[in-house]
BAPASE-102193 format. One record per residue (C-alpha): x, y, z; residue number from 1. Coordinates in Angstrom, 3 decimals, padded with zeros to 6 digits. Each point is the difference from the previous one (the first is absolute). Layout:
! BAPASE-102193
<<X Y Z> NUM>
...
END
This chain:
! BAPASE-102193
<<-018.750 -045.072 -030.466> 1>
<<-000.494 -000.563 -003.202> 2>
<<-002.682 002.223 -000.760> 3>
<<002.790 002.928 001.844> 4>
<<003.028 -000.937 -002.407> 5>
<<-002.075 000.501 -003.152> 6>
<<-001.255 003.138 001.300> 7>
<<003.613 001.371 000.952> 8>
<<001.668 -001.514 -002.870> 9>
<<-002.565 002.401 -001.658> 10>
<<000.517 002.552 002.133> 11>
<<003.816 000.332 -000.427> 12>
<<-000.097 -000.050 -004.321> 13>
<<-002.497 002.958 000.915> 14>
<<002.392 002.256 002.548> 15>
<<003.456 -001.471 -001.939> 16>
<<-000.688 -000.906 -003.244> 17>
<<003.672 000.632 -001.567> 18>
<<000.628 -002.330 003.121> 19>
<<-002.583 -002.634 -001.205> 20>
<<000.964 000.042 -003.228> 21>
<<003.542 -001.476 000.729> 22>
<<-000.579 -003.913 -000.434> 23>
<<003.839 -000.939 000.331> 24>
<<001.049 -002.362 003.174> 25>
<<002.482 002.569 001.100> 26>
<<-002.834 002.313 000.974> 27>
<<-001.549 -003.383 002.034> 28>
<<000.555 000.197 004.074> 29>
<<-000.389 -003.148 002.301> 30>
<<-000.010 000.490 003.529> 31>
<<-000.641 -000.665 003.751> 32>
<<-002.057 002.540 001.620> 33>
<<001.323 001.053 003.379> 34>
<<-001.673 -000.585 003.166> 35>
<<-002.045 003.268 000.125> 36>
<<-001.507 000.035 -003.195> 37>
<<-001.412 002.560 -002.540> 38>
<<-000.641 003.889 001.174> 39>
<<-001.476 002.868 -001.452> 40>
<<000.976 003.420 001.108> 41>
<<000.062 003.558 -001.299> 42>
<<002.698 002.625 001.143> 43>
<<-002.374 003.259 000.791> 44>
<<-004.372 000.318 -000.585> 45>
<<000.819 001.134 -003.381> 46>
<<002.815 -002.643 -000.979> 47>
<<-001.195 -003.193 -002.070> 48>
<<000.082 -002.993 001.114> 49>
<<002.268 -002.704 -000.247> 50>
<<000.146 -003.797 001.010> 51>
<<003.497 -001.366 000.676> 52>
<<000.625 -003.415 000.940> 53>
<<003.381 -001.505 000.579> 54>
<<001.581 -003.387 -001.066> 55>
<<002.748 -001.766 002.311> 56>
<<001.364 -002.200 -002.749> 57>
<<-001.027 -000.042 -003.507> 58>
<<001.147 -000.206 -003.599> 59>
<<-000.130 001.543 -003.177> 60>
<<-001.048 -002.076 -002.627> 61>
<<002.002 -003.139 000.041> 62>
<<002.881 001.604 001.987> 63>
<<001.437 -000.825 003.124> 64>
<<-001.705 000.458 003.296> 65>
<<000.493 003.342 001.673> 66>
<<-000.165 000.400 003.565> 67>
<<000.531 003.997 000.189> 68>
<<-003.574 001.202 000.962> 69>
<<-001.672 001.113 -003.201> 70>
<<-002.819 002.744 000.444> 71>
<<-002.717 000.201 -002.963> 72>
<<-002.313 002.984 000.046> 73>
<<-003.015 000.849 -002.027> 74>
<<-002.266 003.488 000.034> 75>
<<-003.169 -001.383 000.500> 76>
<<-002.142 003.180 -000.475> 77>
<<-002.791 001.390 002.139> 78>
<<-002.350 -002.717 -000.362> 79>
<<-000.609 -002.235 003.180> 80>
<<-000.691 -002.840 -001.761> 81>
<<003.493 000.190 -001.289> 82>
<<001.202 000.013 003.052> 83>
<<-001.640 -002.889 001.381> 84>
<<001.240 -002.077 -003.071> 85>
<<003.219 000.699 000.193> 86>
<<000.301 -001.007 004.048> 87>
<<-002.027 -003.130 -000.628> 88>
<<002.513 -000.729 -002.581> 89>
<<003.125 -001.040 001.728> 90>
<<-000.507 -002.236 002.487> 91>
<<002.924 -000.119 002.628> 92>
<<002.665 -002.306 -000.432> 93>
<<-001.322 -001.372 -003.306> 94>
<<001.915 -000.550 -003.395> 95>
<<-001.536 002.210 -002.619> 96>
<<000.598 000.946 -003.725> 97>
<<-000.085 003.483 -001.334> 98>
<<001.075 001.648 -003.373> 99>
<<001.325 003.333 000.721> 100>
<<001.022 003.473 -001.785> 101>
<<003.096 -000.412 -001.240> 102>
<<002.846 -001.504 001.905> 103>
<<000.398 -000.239 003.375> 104>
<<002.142 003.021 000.646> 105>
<<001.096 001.338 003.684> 106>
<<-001.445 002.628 002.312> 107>
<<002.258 001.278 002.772> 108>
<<002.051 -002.720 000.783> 109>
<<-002.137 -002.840 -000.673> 110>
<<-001.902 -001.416 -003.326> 111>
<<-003.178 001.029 -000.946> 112>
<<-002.529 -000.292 -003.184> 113>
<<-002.875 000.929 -000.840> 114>
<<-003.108 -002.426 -000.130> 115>
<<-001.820 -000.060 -003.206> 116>
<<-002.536 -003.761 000.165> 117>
<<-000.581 -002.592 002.330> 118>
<<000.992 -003.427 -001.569> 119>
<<-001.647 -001.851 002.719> 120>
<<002.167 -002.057 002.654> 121>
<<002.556 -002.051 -000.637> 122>
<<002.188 -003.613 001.009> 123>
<<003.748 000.790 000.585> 124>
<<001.904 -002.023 002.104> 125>
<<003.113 001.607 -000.093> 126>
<<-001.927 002.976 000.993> 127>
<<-001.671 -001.345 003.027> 128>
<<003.683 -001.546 001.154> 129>
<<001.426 003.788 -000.264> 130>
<<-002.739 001.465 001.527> 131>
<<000.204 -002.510 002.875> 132>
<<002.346 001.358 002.686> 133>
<<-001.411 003.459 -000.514> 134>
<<-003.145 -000.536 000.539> 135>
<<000.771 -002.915 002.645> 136>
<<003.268 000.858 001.748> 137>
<<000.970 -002.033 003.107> 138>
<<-000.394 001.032 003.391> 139>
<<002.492 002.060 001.127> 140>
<<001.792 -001.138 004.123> 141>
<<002.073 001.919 001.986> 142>
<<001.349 -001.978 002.872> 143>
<<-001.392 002.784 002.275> 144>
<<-003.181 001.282 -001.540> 145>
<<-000.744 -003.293 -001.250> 146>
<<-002.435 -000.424 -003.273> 147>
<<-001.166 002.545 -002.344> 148>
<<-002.317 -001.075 -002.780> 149>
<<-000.267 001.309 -003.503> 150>
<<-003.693 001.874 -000.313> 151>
<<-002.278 -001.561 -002.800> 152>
<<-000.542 003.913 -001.391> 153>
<<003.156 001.623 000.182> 154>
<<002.649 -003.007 -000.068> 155>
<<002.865 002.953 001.348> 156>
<<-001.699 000.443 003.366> 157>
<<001.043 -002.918 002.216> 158>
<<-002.612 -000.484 003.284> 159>
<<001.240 -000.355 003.094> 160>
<<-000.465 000.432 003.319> 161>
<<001.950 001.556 003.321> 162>
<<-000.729 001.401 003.492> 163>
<<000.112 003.496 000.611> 164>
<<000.096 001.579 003.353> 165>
<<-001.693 -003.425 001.263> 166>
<<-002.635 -000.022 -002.504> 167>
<<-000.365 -002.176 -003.581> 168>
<<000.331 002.663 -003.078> 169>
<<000.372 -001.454 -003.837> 170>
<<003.380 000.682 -001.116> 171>
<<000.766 000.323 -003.982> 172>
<<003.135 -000.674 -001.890> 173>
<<-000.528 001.996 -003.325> 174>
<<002.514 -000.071 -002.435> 175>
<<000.473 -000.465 -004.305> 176>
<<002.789 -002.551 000.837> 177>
<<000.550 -002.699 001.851> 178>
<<003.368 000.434 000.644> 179>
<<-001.169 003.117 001.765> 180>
<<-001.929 -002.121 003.355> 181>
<<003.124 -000.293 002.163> 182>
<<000.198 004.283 -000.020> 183>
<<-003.502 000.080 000.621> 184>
<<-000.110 -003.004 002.943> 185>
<<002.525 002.161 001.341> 186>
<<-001.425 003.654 -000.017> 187>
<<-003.111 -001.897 001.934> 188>
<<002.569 -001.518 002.497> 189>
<<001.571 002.972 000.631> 190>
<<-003.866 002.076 000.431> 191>
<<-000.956 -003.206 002.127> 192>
<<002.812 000.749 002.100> 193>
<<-000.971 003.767 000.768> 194>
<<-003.664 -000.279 -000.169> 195>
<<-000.810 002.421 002.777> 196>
<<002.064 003.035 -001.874> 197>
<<-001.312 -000.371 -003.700> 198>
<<-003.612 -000.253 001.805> 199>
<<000.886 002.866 001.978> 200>
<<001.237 001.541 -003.306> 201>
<<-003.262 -000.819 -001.727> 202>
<<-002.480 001.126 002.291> 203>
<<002.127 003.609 000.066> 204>
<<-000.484 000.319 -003.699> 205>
<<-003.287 -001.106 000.446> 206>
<<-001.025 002.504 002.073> 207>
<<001.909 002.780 -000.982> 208>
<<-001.806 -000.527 -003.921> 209>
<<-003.680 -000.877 000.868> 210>
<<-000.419 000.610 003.516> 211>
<<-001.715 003.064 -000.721> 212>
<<-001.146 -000.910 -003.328> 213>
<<-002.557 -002.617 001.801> 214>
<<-001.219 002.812 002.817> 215>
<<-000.857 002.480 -002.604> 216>
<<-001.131 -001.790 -003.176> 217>
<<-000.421 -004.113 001.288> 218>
<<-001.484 000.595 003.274> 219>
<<-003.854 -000.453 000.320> 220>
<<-001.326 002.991 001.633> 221>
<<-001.255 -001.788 003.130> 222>
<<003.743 -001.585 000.733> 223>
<<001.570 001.067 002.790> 224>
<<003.903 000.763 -001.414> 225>
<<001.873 -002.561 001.322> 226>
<<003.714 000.687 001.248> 227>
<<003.177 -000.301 -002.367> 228>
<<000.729 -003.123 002.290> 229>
<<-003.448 -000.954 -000.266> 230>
<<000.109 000.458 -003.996> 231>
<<003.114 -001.689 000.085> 232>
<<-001.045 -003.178 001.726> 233>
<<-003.025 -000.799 -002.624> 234>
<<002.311 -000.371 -002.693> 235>
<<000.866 -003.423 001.545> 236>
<<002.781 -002.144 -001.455> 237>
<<001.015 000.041 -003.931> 238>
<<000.333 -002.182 -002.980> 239>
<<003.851 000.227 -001.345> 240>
<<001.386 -000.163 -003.001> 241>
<<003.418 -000.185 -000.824> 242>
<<002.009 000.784 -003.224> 243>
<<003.601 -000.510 -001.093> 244>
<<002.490 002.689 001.296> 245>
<<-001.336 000.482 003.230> 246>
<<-003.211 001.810 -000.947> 247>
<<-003.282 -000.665 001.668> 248>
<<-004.052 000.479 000.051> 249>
<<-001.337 -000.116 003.481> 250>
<<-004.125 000.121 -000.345> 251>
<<-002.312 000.843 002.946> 252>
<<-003.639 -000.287 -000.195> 253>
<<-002.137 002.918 000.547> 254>
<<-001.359 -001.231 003.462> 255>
<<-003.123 001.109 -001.519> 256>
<<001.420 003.963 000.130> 257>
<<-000.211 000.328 -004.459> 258>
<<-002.670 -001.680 -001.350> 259>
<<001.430 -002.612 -000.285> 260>
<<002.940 000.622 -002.153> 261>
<<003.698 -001.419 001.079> 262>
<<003.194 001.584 000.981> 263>
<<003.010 -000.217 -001.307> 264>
<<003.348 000.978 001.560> 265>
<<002.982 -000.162 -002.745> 266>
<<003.713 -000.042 001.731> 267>
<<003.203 -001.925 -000.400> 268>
<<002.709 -001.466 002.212> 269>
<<002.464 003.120 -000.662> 270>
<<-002.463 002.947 -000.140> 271>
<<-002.395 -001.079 002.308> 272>
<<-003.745 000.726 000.184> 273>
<<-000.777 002.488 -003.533> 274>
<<-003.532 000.998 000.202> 275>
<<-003.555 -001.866 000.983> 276>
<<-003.219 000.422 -002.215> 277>
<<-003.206 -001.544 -000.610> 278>
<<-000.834 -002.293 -002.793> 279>
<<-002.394 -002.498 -001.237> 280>
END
């Protein structure tokens, strides 16, 4: 590791070296990475590409701790090597120091900066106290669904489980604030209740978007083509996730229909079933 640090410490004076240059403590960020680490991505064949990795609590020099998710982005050329330095960087849910370009500035609604060198990781207590209940949040009970746990990845999905039409399915709470659960225990309760119609109102969709879409592009040639009921009844039971304000995800497997890739079924509460597509 490093071996890696000096390499990217070099690396970042090369791509940023106005950003390098700056030796004052104000341009020094100290940080907890969040659960799901480093990416790198690029917005179109042709686009360049950048890693981004995001901090859940951090500081700015010797400042107070900051718990407003800060996002830190580099272009990272087209070199793979780059690449592969920059995601072996971060490790998730570590405290790392950085000097960046400038100041850290905002981006939309929430802070951002440009990296410009890896410092190397670092001991903050504070930090690591801050960072605590976000990346560790306590279960979350409802008297009637019972327990939903935080996931270790994306700490704003709580796990859970409920029966669905007499079957098991995973249930998910997902939501930026706590204080948001009780609406979303309460869409699922109120789904729960009327299983057999948002089902029904699933498989519709379903059908009526890739029902054809399978016989004339998915099916293999020497598959019989099943009936809409018969199509329907593949798709099995889903995976639901909930979100605050009475929106939903309902996702069906592909009962081996798409290669496959999943199905998702967006809706809500007050509009009902909006549209069903594959993804994954």
């Amino acid at each position: 590791m490093k071996k890696l640090a000096v390499l990217f410490a070099a690396l970042g004076t090369i791509l940023s070296p106005a950003a390098a240059a700056e030796n004052d403590r104000s341009s020094i960020v100290t940080g907890v990475v969040s659960p799901l680490g480093p990416s790198a991505s690029q917005a179109g064949q042709k686009a360049p590409w950048i890693g981004a990795v995001t901090l859940v609590a951090w500081r700015s020099g010797d400042g107070p701790v900051e718990t407003s998710p800060l996002r830190i982005e580099h272009p990272l050329g087209d070199g793979a090597d780059n690449q592969k330095s920059w995601m072996q960087l971060f490790r998730p849910r570590a405290v790392v120091r950085f000097r960046i370009s400038g100041t850290v500035g905002t981006k939309g609604l929430w802070p951002f900066a440009e990296f410009a060198e890896y410092l190397g990781t670092a001991d903050d207590a504070e930090l690591v106290k801050a960072a605590d209940p976000i990346l560790n949040p306590p279960d979350f009970v409802d008297a009637d669904l019972g327990r939903f746990v935080a996931d270790l990845r994306l700490p704003d999905l709580f796990n859970g489980t409920a029966t669905w039409l007499g079957a098991p399915i995973d249930l998910v709470l997902s939501t930026r604030s706590r204080d948001d659960l009780p609406d979303c225990a309460a869409t699922a309760k109120e789904m729960l209740k009327d299983a057999e119609r948002w089902q029904a109102e699933a498989e519709k969709k379903i059908i009526e978007n890739l029902y054809e879409l399978w016989v004339e592009e998915w099916r293999p040639n020497d598959a019989p083509i099943l009936s809409r009921k018969a199509f329907a009844k593949r798709l099995g039971k889903p995976t639901i996730t909930i979100y605050e304000g009475g929106e939903f995800e309902m996702e069906f497997g592909d009962g081996d229909m798409f290669g496959g890739h999943w199905i998702m079924v967006p809706g809500s509460l007050e509009e009902g079933v909006e549209d069903a597509g594959l993804a994954g």
